[in-house]
DSSP file (Angstrom, degrees, kcal/mol; ACC not computed):
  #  RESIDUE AA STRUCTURE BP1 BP2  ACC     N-H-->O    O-->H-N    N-H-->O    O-->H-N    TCO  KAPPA ALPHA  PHI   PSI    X-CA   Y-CA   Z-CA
    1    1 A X     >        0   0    0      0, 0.0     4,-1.4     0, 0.0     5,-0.2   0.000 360.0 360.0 360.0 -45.5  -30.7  -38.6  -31.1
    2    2 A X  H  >  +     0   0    0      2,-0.2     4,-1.8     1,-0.2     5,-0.1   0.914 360.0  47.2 -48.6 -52.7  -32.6  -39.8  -27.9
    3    3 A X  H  > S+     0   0    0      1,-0.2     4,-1.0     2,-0.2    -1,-0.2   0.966 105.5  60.6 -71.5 -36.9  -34.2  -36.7  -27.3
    4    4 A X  H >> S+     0   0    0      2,-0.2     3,-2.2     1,-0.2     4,-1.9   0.927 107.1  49.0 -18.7 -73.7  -35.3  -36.5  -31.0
    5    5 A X  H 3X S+     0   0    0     -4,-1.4     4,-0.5     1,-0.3    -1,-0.2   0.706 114.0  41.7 -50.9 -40.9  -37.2  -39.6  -30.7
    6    6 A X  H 3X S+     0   0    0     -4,-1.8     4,-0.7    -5,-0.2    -1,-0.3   0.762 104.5  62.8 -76.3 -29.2  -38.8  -38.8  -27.9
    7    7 A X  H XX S+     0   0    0     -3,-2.2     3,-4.9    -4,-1.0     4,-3.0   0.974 104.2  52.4 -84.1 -53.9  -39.6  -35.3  -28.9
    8    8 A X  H 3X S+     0   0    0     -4,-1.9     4,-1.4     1,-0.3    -1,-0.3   0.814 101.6  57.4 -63.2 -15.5  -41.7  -36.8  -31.8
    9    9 A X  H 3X S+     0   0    0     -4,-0.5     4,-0.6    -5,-0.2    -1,-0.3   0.701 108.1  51.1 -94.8 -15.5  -43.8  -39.2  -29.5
   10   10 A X  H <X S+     0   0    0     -3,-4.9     4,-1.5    -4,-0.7    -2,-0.2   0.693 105.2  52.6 -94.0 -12.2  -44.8  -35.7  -27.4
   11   11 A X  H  X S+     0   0    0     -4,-3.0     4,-2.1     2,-0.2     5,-0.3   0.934 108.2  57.5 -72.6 -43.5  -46.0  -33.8  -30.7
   12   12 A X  H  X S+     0   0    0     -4,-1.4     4,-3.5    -5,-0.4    -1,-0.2   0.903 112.6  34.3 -45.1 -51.9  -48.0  -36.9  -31.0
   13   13 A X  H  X S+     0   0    0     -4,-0.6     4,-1.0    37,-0.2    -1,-0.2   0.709 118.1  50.9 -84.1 -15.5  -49.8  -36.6  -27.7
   14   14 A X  H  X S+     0   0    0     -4,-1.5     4,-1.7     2,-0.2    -1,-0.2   0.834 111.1  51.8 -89.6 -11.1  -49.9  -32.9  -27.7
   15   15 A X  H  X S+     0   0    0     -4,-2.1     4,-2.0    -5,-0.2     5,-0.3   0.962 112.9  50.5 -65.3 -61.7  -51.6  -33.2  -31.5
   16   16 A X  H  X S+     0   0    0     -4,-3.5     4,-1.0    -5,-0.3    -1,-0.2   0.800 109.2  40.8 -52.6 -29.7  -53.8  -35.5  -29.9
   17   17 A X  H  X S+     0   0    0     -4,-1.0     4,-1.2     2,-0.2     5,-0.5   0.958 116.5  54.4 -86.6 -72.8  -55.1  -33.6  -26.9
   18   18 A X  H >X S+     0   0    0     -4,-1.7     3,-3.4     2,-0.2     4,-1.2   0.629 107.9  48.7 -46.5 -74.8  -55.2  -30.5  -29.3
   19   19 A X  H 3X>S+     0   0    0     -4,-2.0     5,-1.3     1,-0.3     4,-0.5   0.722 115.0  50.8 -22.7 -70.4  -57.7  -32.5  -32.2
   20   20 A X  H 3<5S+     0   0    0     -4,-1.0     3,-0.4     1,-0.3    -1,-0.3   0.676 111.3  40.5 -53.0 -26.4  -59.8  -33.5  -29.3
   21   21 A X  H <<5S+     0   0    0     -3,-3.4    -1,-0.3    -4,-1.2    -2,-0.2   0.578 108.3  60.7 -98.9  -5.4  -60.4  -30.2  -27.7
   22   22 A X  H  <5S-     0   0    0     -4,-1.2    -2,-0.2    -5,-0.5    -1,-0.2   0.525 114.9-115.6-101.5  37.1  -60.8  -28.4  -30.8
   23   23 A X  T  X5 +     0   0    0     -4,-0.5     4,-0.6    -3,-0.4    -3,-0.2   0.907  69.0 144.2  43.8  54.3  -63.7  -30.6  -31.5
   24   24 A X  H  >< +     0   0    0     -5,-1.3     4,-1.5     2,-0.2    -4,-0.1   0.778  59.8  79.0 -23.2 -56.7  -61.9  -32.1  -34.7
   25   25 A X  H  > S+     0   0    0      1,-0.3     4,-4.2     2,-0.2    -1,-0.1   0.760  95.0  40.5 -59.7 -58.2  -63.4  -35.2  -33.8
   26   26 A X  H  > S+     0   0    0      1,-0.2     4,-0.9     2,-0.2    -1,-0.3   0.948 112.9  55.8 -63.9 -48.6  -67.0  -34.0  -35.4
   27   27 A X  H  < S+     0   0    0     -4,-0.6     4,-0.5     1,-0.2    -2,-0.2   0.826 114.2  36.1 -20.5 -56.5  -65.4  -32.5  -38.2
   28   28 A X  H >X S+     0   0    0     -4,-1.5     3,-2.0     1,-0.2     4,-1.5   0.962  94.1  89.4 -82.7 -50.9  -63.5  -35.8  -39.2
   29   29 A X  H >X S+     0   0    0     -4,-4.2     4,-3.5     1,-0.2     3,-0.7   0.836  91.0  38.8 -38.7 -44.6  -66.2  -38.3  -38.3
   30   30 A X  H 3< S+     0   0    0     -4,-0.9    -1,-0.2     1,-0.2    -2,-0.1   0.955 110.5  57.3 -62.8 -31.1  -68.1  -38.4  -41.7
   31   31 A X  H <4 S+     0   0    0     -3,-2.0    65,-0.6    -4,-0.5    64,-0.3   0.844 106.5  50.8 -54.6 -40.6  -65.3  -38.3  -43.6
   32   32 A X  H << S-     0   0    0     -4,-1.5    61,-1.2    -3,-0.7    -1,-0.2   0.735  81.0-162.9 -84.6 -31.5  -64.1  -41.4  -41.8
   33   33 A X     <  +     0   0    0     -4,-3.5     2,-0.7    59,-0.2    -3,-0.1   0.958  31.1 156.1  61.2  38.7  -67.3  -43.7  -42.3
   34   34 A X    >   -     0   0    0     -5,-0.2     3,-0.8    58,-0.1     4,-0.3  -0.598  34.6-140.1-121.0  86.5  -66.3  -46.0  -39.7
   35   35 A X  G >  S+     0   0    0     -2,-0.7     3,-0.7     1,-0.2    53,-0.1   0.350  82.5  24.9 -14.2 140.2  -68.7  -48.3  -37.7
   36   36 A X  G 3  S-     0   0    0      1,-0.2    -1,-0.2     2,-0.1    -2,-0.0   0.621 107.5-100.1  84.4 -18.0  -68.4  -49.0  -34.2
   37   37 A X  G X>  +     0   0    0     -3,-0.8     3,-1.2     1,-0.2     4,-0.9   0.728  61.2 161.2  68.6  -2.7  -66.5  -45.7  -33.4
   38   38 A X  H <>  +     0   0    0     -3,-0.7     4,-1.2    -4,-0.3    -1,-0.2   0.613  65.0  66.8 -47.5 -24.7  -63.1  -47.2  -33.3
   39   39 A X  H 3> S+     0   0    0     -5,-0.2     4,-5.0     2,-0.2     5,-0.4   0.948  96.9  62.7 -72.0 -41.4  -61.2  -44.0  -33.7
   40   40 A X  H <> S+     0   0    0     -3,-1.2     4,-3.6     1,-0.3     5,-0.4   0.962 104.2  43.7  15.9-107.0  -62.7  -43.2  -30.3
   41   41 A X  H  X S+     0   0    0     -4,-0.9     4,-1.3     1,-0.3    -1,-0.3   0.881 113.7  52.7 -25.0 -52.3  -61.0  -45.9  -28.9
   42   42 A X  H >X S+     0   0    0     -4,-1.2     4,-2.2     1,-0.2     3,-2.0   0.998 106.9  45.2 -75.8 -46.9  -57.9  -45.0  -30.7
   43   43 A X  H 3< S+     0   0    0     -4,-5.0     4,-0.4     1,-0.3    -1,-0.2   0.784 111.3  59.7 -88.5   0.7  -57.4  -41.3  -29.8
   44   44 A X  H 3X S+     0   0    0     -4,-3.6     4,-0.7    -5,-0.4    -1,-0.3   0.914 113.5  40.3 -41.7 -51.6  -58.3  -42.6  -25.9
   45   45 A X  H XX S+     0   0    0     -3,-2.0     4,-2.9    -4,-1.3     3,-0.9   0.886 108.1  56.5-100.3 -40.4  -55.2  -44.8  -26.5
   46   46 A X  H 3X S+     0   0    0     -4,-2.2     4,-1.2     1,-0.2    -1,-0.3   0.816 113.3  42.2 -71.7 -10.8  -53.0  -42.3  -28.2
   47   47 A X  H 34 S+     0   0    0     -5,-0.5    -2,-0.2    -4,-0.4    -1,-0.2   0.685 111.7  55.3 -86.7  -1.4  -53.4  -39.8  -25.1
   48   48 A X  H XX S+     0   0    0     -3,-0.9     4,-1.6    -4,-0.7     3,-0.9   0.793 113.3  42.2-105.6 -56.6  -52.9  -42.9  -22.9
   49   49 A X  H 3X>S+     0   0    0     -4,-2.9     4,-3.5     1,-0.3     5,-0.6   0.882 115.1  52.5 -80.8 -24.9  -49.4  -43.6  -24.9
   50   50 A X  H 3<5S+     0   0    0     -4,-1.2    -1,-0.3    -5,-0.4   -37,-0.2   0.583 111.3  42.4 -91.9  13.6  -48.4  -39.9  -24.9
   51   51 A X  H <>5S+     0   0    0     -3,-0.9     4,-2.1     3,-0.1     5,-0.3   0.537 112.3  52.5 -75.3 -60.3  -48.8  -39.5  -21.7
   52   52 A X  H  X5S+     0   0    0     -4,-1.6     4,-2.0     2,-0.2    -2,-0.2   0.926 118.4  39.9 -68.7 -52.4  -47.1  -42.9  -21.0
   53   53 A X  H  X5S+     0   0    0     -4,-3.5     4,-4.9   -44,-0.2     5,-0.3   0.907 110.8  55.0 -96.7 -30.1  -43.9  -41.6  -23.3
   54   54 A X  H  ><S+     0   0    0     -5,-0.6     4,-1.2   -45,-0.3    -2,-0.2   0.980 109.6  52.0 -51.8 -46.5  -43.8  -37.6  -22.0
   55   55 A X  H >X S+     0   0    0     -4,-2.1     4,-0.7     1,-0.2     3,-0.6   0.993 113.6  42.4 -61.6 -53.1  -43.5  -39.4  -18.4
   56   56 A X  H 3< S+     0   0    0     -4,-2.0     3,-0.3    -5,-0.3    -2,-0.2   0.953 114.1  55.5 -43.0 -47.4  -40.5  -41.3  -20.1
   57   57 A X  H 3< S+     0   0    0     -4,-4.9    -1,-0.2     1,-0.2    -2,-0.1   0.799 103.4  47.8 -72.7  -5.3  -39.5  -38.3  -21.6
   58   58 A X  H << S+     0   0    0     -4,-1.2    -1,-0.2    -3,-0.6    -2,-0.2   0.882  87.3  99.3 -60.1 -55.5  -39.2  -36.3  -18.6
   59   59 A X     <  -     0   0    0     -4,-0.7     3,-0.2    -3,-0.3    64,-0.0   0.107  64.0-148.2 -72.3 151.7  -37.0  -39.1  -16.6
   60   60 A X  S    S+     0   0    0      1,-0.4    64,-2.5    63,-0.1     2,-0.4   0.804  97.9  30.3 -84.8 -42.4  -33.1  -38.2  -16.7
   61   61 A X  B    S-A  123   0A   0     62,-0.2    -1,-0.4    -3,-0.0    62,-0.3  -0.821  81.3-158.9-111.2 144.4  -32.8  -42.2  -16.6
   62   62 A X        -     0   0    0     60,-2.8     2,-0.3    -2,-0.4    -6,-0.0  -0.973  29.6-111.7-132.0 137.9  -35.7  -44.8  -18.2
   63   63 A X     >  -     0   0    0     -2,-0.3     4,-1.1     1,-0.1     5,-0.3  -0.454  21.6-124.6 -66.5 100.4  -35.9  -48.2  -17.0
   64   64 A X  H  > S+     0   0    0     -2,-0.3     4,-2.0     1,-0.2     5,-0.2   0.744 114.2  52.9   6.2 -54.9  -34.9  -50.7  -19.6
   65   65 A X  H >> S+     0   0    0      2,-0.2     4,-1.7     3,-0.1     3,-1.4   0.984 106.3  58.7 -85.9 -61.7  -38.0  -52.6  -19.2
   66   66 A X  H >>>S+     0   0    0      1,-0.3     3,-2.0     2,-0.2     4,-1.5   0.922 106.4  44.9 -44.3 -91.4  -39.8  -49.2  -19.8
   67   67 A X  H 3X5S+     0   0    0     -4,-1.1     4,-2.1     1,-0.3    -1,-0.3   0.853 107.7  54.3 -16.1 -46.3  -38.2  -48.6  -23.1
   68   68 A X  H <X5S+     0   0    0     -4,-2.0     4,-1.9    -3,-1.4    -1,-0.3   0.764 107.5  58.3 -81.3  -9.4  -38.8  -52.2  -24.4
   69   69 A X  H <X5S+     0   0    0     -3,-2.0     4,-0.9    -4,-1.7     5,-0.3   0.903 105.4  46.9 -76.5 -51.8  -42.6  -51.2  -23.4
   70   70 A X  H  X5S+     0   0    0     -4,-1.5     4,-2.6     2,-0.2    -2,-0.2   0.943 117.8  43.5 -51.2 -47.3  -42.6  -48.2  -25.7
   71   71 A X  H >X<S+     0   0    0     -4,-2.1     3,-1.6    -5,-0.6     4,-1.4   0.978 115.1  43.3 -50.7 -85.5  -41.2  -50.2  -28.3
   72   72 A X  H 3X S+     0   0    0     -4,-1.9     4,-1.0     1,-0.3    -1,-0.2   0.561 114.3  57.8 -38.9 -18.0  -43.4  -53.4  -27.8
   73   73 A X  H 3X S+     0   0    0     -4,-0.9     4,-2.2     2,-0.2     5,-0.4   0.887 108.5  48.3-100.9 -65.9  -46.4  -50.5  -27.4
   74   74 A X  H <X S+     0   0    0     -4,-2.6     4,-2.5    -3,-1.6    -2,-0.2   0.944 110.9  43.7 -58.9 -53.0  -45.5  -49.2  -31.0
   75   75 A X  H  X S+     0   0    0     -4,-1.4     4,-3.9     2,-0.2     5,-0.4   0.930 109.5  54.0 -38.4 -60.0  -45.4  -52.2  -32.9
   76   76 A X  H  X S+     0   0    0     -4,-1.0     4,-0.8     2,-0.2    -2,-0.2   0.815 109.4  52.4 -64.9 -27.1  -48.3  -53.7  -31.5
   77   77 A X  H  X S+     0   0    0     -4,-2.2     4,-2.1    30,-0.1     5,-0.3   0.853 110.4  48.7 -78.7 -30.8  -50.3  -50.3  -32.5
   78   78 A X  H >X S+     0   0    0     -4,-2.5     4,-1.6    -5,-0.4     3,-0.5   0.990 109.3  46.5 -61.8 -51.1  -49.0  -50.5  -35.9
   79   79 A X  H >X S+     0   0    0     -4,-3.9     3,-3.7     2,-0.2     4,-1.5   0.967 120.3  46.9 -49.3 -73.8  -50.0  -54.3  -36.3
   80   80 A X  H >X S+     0   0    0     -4,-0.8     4,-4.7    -5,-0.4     3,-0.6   0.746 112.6  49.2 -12.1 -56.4  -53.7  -52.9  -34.6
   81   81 A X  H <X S+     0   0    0     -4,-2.1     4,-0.5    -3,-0.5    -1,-0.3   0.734 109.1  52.1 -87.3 -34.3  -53.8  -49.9  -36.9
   82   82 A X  H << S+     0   0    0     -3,-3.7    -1,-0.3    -4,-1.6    -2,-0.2   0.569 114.7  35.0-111.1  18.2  -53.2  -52.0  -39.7
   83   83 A X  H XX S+     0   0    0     -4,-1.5     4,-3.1    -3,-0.6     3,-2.0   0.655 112.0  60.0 -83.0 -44.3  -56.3  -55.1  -39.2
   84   84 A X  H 3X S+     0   0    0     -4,-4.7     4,-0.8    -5,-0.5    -3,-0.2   0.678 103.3  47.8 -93.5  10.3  -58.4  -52.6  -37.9
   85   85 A X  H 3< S+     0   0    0     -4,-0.5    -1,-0.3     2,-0.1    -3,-0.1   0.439 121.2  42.6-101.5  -0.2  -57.7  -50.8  -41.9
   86   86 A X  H X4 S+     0   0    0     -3,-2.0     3,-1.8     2,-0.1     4,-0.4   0.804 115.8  50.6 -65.2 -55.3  -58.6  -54.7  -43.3
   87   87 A X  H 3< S+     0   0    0     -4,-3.1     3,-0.4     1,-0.3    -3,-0.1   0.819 117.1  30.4 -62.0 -65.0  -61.1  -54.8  -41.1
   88   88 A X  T >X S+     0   0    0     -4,-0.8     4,-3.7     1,-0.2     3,-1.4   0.179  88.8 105.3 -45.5 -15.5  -63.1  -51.4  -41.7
   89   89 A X  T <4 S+     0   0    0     -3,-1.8    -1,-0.2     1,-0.2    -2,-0.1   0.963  73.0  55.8 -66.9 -59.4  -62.2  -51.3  -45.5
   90   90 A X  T 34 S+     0   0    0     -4,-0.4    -1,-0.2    -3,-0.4    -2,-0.1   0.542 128.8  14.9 -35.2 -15.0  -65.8  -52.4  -46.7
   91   91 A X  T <4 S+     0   0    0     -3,-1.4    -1,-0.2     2,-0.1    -2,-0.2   0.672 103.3  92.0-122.4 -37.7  -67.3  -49.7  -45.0
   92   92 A X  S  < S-     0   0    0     -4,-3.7     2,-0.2     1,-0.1   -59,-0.2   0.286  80.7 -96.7 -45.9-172.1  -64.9  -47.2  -43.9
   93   93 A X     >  -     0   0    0    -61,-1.2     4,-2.9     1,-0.0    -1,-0.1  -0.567  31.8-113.0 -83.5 152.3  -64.0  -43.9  -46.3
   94   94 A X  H  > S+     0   0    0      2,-0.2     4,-5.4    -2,-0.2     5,-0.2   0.868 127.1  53.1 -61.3 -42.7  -60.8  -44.1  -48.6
   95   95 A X  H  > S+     0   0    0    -64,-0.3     4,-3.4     2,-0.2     5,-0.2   0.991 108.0  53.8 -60.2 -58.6  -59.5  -41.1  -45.8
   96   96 A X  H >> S+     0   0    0    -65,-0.6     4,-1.2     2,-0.2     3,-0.8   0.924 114.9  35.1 -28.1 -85.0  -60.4  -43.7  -43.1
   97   97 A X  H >X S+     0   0    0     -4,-2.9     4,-3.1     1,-0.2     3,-1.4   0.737 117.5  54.9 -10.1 -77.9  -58.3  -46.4  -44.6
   98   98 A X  H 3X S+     0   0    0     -4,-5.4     4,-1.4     1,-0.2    -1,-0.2   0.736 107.3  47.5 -16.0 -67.0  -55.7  -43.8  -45.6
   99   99 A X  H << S+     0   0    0     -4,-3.4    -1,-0.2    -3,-0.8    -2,-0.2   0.719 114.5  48.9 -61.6 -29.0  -55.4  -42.4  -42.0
  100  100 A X  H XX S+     0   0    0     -3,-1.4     4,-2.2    -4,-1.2     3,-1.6   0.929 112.7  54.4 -68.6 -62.6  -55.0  -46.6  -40.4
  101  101 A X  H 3X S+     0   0    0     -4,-3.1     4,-2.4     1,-0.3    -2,-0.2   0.872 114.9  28.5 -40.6 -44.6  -52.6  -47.0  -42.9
  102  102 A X  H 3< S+     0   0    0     -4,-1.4    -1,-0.3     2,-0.2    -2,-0.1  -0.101 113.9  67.5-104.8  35.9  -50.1  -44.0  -42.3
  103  103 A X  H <> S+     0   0    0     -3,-1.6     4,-1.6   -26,-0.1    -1,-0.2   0.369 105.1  39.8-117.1 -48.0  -50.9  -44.1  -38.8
  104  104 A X  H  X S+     0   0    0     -4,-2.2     4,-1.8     2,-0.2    -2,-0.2   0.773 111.1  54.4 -87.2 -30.6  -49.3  -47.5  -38.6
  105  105 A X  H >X S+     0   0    0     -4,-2.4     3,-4.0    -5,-0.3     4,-2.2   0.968 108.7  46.3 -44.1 -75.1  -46.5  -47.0  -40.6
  106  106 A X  H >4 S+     0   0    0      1,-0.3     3,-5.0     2,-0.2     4,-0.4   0.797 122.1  44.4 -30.8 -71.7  -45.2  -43.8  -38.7
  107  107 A X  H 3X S+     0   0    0     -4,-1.6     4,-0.7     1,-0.4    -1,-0.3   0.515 107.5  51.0 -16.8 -51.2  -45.9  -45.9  -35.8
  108  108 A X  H <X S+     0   0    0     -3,-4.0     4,-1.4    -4,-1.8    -1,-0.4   0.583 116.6  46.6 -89.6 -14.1  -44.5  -48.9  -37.0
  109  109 A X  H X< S+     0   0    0     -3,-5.0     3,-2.7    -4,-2.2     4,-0.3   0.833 103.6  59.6 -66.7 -98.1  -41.4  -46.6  -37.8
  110  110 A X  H 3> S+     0   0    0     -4,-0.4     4,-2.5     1,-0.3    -2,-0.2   0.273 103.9  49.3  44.2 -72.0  -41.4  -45.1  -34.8
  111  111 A X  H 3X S+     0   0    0     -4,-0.7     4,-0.6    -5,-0.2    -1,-0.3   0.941 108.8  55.3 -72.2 -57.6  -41.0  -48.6  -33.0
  112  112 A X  H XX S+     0   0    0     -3,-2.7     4,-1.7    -4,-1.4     3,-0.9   0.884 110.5  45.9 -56.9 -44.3  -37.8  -49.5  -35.5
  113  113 A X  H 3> S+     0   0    0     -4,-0.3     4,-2.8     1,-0.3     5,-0.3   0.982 108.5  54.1 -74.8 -28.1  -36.0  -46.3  -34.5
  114  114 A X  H 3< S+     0   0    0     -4,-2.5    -1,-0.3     2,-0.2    -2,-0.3   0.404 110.6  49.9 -76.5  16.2  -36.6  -46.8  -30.8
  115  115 A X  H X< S+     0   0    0     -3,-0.9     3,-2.8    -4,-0.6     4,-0.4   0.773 114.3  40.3 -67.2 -65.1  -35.1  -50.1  -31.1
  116  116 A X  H 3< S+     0   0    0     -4,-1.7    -2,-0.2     1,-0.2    -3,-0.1   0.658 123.0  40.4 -47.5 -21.6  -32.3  -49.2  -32.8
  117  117 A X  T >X S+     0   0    0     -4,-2.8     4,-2.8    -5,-0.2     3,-2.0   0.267  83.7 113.3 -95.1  -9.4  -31.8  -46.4  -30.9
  118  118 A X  T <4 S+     0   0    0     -3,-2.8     4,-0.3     1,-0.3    -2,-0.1   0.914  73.4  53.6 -58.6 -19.9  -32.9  -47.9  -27.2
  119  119 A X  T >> S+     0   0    0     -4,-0.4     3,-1.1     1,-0.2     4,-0.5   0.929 111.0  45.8 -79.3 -11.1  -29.5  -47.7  -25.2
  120  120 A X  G X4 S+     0   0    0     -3,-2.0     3,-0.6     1,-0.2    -1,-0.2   0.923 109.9  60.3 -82.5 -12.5  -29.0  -43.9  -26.1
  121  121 A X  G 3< S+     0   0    0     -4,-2.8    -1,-0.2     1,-0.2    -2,-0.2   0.386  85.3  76.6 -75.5  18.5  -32.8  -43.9  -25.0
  122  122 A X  G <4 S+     0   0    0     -3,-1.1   -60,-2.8    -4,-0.3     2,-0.3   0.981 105.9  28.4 -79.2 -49.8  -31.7  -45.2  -21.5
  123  123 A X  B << S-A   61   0A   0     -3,-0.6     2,-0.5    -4,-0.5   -62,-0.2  -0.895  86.1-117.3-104.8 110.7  -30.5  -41.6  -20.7
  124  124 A X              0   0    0    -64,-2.5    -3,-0.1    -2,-0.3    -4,-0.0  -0.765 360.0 360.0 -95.8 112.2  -31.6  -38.2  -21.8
  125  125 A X              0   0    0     -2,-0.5    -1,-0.1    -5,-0.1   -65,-0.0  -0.202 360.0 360.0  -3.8 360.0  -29.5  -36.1  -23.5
């Protein structure tokens, strides 16, 4: 189950790195309508967290305190991910929205399984 969990939080970061080098990025912007650039920011911070859980995923043993950081890491991007789709609805695109929204679910899932799941995530499978 541990390595599941994990597995899905490196398809994340290798989805991200691929978007970004196959120049996605222009593709998507109009579509997204979003002032301010804020996806920017974000797919900085989702290669910053897949980076951050592929080094976890690597480790035979992860640190307690690391784990509750992954958690704590997910949650707080869902909350993010869903103000910054209040925030942006008057201007974004429907797709914008759309993409904050489900971004922060998964996300916010994400966070619920590695809690429930964090002592088999102590150890790697």
């Amino acid at each position: 189950m541990c390595i599941s969990v994990v597995a899905v939080d490196r398809l994340q970061c290798r989805a991200s790195e691929r978007c970004a080098h196959a120049g996605i990025l222009r593709m998507v912007e109009p579509a997204l309508r979003v002032a301010g650039r804020p996806h920017i920011v974000m797919g900085v911070a989702n290669v910053a967290y897949g980076t951050f859980s592929f080094s976890l995923a690597r480790r035979g043993v992860r640190p307690r305190a690391l784990i509750v950081l992954l958690v704590v890491a997910n949650a707080l991007w869902a909350v993010l991910c869903g103000l910054t789709a209040i925030i942006v609805a008057s201007n974004a695109s429907r797709f914008g929205v759309a993409q904050l929204l489900v971004e922060g679910s998964l996300v916010g899932g994400l966070a619920a399984l590695e809690w429930r799941n964090r002592e088999l995530l102590l150890v790697a499978a």
